[in-house]
C-alpha positions as CSV (number, residue, x, y, z in Angstrom):
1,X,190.8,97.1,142.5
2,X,187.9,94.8,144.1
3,X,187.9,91.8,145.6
4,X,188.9,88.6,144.1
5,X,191.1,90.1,142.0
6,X,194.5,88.8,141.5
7,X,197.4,90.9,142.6
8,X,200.8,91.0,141.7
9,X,203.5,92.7,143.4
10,X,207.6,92.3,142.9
11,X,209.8,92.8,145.8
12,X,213.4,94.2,145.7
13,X,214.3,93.3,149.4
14,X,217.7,95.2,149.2
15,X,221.4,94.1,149.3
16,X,221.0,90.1,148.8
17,X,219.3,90.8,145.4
18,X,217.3,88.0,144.9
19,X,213.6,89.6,143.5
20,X,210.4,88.3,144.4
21,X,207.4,87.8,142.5
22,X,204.4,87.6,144.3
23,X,201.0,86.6,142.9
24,X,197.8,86.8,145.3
25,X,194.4,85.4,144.2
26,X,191.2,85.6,146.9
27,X,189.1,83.4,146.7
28,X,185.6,84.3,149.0
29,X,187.8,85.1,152.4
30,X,190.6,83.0,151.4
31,X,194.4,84.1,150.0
32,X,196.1,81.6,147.8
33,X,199.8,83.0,146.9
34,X,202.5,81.9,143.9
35,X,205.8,83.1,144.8
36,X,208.8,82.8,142.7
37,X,212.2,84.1,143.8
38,X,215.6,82.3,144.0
39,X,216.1,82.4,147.5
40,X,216.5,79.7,149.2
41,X,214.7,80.9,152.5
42,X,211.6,82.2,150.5
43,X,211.4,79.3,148.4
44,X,211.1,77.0,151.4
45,X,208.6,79.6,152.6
46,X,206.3,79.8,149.8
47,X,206.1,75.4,150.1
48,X,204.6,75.8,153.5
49,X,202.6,78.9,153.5
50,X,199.1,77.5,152.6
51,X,195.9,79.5,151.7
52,X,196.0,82.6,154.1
53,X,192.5,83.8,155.9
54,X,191.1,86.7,156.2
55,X,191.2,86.3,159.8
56,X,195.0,85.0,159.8
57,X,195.6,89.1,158.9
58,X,194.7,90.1,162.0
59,X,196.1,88.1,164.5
60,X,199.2,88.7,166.3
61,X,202.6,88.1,164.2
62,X,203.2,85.8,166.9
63,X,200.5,83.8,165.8
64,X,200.6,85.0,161.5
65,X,200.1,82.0,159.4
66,X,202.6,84.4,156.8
67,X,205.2,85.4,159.7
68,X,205.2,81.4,161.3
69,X,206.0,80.1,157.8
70,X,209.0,82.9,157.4
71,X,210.0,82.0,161.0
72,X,210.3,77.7,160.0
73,X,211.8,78.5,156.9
74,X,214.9,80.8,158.7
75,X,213.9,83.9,156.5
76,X,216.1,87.1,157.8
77,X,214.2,89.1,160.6
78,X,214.3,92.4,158.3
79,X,213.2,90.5,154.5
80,X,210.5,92.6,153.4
81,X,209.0,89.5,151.7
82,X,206.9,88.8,155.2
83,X,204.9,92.1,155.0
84,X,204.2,92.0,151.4
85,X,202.5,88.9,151.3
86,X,200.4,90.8,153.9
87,X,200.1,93.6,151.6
88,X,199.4,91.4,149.2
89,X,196.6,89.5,150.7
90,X,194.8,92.8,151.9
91,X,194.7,94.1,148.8
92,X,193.8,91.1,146.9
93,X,190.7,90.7,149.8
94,X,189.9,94.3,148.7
95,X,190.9,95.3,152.2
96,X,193.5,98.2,151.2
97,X,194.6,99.8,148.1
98,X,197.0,98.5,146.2
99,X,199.8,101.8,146.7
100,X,203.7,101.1,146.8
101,X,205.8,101.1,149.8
102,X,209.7,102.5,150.4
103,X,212.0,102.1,152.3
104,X,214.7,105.0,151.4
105,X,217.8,104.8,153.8
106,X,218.5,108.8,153.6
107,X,222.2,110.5,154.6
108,X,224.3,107.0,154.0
109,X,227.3,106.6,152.1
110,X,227.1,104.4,148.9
């Protein structure tokens, strides 16, 4: 995958079920993103997260244009939907490869 391509991951963040579809599209060293997903939280955060930088991915999260627009829009602390936008928006800036990523609770009763 190179550069400027658009990517498209979807999210299964666990117990609350509600899927996300993420679409990332660079633009020179810019990130635009479509989300779609029925939770309330992620839709109020895909309305204020604007085009993402390349340097907003590697600034503190303190200071993450992605993790300040999950923060205002009350997202839970552990929703993996956060870090996949930042997935996302490496890969689509051709700066990682697009591979999946688990998260397997192991020894747990169902």
């Amino acid at each position: 995958m190179s550069a400027g391509e658009a990517v498209n991951v979807r999210v299964d963040p666990g117990i609350c079920g509600f899927l996300c579809d993420i679409k990332a599209e660079a633009e020179k060293r810019t990130v635009h993103f479509h989300i779609q997903s029925d939770c309330q939280q992620i839709k109020k955060m895909a309305e204020c997260l604007g085009p993402v930088g390349l340097r907003d991915l590697f600034v503190p999260l303190s200071k993450n244009a992605i993790f300040l627009s999950a923060e205002a829009s009350r997202c839970h602390l552990a929703c993996p939907i956060p870090w996949a936008l930042v997935k996302a928006a490496e890969v689509a800036l051709g700066l990682a490869l697009p591979k999946e990523a688990t998260l397997r609770f192991l020894n747990t009763n169902p």
